[in-house]
C-alpha positions as CSV (number, residue, x, y, z in Angstrom):
1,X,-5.7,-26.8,-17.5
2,X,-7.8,-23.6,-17.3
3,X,-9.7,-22.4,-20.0
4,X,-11.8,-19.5,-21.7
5,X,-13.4,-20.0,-24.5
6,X,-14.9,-17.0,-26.7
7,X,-17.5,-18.0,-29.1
8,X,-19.0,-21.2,-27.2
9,X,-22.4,-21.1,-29.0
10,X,-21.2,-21.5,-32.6
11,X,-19.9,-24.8,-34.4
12,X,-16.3,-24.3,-33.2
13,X,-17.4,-23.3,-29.3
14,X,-19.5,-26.7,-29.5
15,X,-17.6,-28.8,-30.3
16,X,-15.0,-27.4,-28.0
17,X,-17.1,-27.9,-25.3
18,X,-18.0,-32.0,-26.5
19,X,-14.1,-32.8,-26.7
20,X,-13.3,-31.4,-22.9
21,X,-16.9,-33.6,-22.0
22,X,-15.7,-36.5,-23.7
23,X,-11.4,-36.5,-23.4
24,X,-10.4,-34.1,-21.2
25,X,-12.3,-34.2,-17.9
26,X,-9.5,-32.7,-16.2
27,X,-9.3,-29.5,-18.0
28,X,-11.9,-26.5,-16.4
29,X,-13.7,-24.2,-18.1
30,X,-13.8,-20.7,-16.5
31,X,-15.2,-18.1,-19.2
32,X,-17.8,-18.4,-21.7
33,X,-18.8,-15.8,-24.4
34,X,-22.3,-16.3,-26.7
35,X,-23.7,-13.7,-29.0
36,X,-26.9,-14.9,-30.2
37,X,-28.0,-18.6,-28.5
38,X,-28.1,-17.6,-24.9
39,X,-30.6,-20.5,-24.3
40,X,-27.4,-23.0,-25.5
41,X,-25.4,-20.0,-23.4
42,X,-27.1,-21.0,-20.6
43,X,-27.0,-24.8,-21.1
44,X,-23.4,-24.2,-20.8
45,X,-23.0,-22.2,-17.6
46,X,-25.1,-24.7,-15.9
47,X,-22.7,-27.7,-17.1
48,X,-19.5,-26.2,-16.8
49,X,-20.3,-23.6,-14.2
50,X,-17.9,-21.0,-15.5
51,X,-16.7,-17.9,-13.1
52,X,-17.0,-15.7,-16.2
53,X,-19.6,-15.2,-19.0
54,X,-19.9,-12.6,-21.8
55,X,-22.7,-11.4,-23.9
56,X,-23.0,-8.5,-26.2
57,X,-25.2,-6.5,-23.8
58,X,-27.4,-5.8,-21.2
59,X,-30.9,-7.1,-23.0
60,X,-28.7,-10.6,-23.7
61,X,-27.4,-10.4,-20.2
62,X,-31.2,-10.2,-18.6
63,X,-31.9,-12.6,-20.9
64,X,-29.1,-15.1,-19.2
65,X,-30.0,-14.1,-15.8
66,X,-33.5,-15.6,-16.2
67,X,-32.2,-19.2,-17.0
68,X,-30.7,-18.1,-12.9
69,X,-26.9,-19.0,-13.7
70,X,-24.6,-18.2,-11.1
71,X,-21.5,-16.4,-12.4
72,X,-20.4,-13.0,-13.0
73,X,-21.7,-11.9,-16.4
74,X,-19.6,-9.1,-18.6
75,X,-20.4,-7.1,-21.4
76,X,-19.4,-5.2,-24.7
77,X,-15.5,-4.7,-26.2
78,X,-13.9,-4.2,-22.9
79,X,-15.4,-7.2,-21.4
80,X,-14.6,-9.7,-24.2
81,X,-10.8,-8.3,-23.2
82,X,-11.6,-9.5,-19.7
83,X,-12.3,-12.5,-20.6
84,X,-9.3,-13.2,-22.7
85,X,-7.4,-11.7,-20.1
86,X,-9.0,-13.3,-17.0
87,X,-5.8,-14.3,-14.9
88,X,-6.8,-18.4,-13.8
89,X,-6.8,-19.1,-17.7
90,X,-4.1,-21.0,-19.7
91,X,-5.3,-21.6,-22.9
92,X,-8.0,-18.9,-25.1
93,X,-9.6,-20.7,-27.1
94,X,-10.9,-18.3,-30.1
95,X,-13.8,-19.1,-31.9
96,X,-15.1,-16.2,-32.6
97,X,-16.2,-15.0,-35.9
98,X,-15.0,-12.3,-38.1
99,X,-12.9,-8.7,-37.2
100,X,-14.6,-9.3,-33.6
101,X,-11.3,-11.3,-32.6
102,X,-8.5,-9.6,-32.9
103,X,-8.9,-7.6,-30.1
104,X,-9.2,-10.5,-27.6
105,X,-6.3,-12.7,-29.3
106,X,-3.8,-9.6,-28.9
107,X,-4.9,-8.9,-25.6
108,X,-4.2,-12.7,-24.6
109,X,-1.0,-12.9,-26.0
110,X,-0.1,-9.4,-23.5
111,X,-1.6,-11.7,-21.0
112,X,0.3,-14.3,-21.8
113,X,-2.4,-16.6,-22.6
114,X,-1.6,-19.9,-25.1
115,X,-4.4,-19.2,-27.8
116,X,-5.6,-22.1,-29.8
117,X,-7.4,-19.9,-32.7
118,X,-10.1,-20.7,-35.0
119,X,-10.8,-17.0,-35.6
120,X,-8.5,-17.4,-38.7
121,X,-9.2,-13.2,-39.2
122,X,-6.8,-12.2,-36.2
123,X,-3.6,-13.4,-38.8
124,X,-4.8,-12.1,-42.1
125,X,-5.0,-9.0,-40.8
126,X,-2.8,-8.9,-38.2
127,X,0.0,-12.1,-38.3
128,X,2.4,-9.2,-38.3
129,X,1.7,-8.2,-34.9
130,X,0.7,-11.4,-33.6
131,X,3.6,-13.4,-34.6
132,X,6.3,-11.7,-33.5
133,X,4.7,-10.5,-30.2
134,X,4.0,-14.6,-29.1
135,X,7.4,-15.5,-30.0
136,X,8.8,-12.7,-28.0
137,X,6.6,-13.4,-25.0
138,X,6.7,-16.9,-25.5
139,X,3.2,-17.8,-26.0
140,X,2.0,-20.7,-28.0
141,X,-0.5,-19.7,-31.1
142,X,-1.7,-23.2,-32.2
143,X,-4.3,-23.7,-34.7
144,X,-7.9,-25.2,-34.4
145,X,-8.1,-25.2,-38.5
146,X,-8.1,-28.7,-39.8
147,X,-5.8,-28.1,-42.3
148,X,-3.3,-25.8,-40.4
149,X,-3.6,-28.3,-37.8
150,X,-2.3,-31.0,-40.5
151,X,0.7,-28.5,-41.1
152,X,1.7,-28.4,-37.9
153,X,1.1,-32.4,-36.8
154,X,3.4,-32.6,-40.1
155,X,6.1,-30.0,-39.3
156,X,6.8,-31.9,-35.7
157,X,10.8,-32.5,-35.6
158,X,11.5,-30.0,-38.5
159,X,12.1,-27.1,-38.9
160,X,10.6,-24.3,-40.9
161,X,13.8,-23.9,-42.9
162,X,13.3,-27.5,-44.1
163,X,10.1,-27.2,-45.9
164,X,9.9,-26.3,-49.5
165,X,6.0,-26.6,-50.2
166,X,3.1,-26.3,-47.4
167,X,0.0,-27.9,-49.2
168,X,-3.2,-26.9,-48.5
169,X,-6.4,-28.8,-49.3
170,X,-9.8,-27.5,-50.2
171,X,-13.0,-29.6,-50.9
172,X,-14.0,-27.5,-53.5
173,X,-17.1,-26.2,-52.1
174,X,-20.4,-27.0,-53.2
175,X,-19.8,-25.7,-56.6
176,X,-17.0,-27.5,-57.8
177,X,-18.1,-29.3,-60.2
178,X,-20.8,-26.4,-61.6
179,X,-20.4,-24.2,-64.5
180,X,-20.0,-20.3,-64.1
181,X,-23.6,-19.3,-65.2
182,X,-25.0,-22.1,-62.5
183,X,-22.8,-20.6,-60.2
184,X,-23.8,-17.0,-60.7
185,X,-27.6,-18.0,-60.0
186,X,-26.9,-19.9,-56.5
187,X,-28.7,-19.1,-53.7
188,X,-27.5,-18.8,-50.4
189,X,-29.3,-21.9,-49.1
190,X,-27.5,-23.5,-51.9
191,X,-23.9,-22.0,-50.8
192,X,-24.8,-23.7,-47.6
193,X,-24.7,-27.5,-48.4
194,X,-21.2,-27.8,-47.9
195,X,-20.4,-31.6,-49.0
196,X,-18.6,-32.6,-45.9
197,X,-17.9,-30.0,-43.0
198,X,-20.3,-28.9,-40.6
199,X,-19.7,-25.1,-40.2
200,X,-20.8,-21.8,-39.0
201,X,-23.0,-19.9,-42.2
202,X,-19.8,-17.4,-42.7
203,X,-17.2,-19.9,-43.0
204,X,-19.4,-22.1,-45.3
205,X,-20.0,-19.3,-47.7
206,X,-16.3,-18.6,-47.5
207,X,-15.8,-22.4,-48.2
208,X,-17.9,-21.7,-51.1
209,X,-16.6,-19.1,-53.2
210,X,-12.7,-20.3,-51.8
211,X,-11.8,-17.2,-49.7
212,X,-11.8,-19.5,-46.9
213,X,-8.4,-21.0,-48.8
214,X,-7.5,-17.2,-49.5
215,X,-7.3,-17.1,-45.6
216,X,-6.0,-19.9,-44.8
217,X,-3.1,-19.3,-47.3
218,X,-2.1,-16.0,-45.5
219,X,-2.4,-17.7,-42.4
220,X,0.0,-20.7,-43.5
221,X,2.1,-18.0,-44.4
222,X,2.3,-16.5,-40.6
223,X,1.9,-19.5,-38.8
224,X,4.8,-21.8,-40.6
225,X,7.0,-18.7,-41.5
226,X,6.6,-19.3,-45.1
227,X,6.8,-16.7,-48.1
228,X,3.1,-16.9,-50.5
229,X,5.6,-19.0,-53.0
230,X,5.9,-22.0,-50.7
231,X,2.5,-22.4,-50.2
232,X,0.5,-24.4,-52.9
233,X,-3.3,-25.2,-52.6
234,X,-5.2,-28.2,-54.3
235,X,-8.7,-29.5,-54.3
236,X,-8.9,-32.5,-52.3
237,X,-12.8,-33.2,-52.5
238,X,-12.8,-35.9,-50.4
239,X,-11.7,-33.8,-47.2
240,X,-9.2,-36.6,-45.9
241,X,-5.8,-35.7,-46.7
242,X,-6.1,-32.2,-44.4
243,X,-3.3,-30.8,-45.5
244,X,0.5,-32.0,-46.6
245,X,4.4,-30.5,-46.1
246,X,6.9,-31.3,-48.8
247,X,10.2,-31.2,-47.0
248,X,14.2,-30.3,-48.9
249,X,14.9,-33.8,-49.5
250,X,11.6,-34.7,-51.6
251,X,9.3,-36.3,-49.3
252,X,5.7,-35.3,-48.2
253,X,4.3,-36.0,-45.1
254,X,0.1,-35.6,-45.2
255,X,-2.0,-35.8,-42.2
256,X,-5.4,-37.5,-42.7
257,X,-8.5,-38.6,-40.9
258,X,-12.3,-38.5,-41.3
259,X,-13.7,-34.6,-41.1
260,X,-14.4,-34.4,-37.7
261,X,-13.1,-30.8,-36.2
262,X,-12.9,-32.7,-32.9
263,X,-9.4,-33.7,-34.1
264,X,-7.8,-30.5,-34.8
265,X,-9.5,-29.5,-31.3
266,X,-8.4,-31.8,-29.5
267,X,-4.7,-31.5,-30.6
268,X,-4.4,-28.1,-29.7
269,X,-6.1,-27.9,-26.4
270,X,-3.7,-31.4,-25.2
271,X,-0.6,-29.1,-26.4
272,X,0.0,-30.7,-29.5
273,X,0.3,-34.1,-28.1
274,X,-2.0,-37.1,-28.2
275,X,-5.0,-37.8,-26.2
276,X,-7.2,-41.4,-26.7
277,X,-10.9,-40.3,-27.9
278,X,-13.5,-42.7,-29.1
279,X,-14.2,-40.9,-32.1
280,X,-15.0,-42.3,-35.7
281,X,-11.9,-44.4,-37.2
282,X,-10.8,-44.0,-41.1
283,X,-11.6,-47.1,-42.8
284,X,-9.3,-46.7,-46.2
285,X,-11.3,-49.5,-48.3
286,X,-14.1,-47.4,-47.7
287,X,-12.5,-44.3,-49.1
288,X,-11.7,-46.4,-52.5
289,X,-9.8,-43.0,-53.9
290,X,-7.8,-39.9,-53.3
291,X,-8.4,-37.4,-56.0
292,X,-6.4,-33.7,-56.6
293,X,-7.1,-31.0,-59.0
294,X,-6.3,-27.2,-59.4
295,X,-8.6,-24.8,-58.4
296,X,-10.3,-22.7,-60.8
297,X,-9.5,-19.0,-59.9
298,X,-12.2,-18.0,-63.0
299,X,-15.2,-19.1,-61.3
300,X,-13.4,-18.9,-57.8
301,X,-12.2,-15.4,-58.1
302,X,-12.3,-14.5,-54.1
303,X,-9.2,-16.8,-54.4
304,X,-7.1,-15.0,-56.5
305,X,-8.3,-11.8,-54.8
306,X,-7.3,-13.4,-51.6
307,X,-3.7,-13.8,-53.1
308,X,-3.3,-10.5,-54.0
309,X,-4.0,-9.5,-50.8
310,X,-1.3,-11.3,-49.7
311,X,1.4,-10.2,-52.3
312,X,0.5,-7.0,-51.5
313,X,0.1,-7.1,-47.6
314,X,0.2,-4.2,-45.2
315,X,-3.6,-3.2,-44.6
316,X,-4.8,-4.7,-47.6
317,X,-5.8,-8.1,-45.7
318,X,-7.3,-6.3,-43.5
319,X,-9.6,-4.3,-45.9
320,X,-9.5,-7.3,-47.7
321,X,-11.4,-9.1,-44.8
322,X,-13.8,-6.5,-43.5
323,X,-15.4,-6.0,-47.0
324,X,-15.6,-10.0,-47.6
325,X,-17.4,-10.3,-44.1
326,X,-20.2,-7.6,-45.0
327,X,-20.4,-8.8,-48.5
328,X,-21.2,-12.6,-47.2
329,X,-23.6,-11.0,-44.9
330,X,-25.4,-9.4,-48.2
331,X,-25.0,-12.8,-49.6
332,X,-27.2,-14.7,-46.7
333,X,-29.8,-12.1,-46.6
334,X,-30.1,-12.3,-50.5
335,X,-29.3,-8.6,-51.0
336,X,-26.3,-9.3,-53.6
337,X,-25.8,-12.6,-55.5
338,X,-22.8,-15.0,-55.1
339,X,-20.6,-13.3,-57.6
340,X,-21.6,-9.5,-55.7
341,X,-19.0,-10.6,-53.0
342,X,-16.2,-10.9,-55.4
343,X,-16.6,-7.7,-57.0
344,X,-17.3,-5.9,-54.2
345,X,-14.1,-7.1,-53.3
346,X,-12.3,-6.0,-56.6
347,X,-13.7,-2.5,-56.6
348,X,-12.4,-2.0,-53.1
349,X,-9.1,-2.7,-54.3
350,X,-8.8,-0.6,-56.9
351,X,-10.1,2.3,-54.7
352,X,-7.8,1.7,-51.7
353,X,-4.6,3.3,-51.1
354,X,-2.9,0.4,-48.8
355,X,-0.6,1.5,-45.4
356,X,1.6,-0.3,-43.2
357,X,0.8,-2.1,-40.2
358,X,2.5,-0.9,-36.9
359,X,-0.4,-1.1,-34.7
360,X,-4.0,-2.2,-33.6
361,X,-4.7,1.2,-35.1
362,X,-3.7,0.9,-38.6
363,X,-6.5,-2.4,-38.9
364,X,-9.0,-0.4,-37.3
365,X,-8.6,2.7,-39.4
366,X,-8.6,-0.2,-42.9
367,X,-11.7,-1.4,-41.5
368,X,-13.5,1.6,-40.8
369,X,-12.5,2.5,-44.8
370,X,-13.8,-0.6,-45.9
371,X,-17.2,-0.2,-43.8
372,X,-17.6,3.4,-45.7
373,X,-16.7,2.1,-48.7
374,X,-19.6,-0.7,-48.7
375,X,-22.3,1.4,-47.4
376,X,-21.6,4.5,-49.9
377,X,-22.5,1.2,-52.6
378,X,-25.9,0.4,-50.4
């Protein structure tokens, strides 16, 4: 098995990289990508010794060249699509964060590249394109999210016509037990203790105010096939129930384990089959309970923004998206407080006329609204 993988310096790239180390030492790794860590960049291309490696441009690629790797090193938009696209490859794995990865995920699925995607982006805004164009060139999309991981370990042997509920879990964040005004007064550096997952700063802040859920909900929806009805979310706060399916006849089937993202990892790059690790076991008397509640849309709003979004559809993900990523960016620098990303959000909404999505273009021309928007508000 040959494989790329864009975004190798951030949690998922990691952790991508210590699950080939430590189960699949058959598997090669021929393209790297790194934005900012080219020191853990370089670590990489020295252990792996990759034919391929991107970085944003030519400073970060004299930067690489000093650590002397040996490899042929590609820059800016055109060559992240190299990459993708780089013809040994079977599997892209796509880590990368934010609007940044649609581009490469389309242009693997041309290539006919299995993509096992983390960058959960490339289906809110564009599962309409991406869906139907992997189906139709029969390429595999599997999921490196825990919880649409769960799904699909759950949906193995049935069909999509047999489900009546997908259930999504959330931990809550860590607010979920804190009153509104507590909550309008968080810090970033607060938004950042999730309770149990080790993640990027952008997907933790999502995992704060729920948007992550938002997006995984519209993903569920592309992924499984499922209409926004069929797909419930609870609070789970104890993170091992992943996610659950409720089938026609009644029963639910839940996949659980400990929060490792080594799991979900490791289950897409095997091909949705099992592969013996030595990872951390669940011990159930240590877990005691399993507690479920609603989530709280009130002092979670970016959830029921995230919802509308998908009722809605067309371009309105995509704006959708693009706004929440510069907002969360505001948020970690301190410029706008934790509630500034929701409203930001709102007002977008009510000031967007939304389009229909028949190509790349119609996302880029959302996201290029929603970049105007936010910086005539600077």
């Amino acid at each position: 098995m040959n494989i790329a993988i864009l975004g190798a310096t951030g949690s998922i790239g990691t952790q991508t990289l210590d699950v080939i180390r430590s189960c699949l030492p058959q598997a090669r790794v021929n393209v790297l990508t790194g934005y900012g860590n080219i020191s853990a960049l370089a670590a990489s291309v020295h252990e792996f010794k990759p034919e391929l490696v991107w970085v944003p441009d030519g400073a970060a690629a004299d930067e690489l060249l000093e650590y002397q790797v040996e490899c042929e090193i590609l820059t800016g938009e055109e060559g992240l699509i190299t990459c993708a696209t780089y013809d040994p490859i079977d599997i892209v794995v796509n880590a990368l964060v934010g609007k940044v990865g649609l581009g490469p995920t389309l242009a693997a699925i041309e290539a006919k590249k299995d993509i096992a995607l983390a960058n959960k982006e490339s289906l809110v805004t564009a599962g309409s394109m991406i869906m139907p164009l992997a189906r139709e060139l029969g390429v595999r999309v599997v999921p490196i999210d825990s919880e649409h991981s769960a799904i699909l370990q759950c949906m193995q042997g049935n069909t999509a016509s047999a489900v009546e509920k997908v259930i999504l879990t959330a931990s809550g964040g860590p607010f979920r037990l804190h009153p509104k005004k507590q909550i309008q007064m968080a810090t970033a550096a607060d938004a950042l203790r999730h309770p149990n997952w080790a993640m990027g700063p952008k997907i933790t802040i999502d995992s704060a105010t729920l948007m992550n859920k938002g997006l995984e909900l519209i993903e569920a929806m592309w992924l499984f096939d499922q209409p926004m009805s069929n797909v419930e979310i609870l609070v789970h706060p104890q993170s091992i129930i992943h996610s659950m399916v409720q089938f026609c006849d009644g029963s639910v089937m839940a996949q659980m384990g400990l929060p490792d993202m080594r799991l979900p990892i490791l289950y897409a790059l095997a091909g949705a089959t099992r592969v013996a690790s030595d990872y951390p076991r669940m011990d159930f008397l240590s877990a005691k309970a399993l507690t479920f509640e609603a989530p709280d849309e009130d002092r979670f709003p970016c959830l029921a923004l995230a919802k509308y979004a998908a009722t809605i559809g067309g371009t309105l993900p995509a704006v959708m998206n693009a706004v929440n990523e510069w907002a969360v960016g505001q948020f970690l620098q301190d410029k706008i407080d934790f509630y500034g990303i929701s409203a930001l959000i709102a007002e977008a909404f009510g000031s967007y006329t939304v389009q229909d999505v028949k190509s790349l273009a119609d996302i880029r021309k959302a996201e290029a609204w929603a970049m105007e928007f936010v910086h005539a508000r600077k």
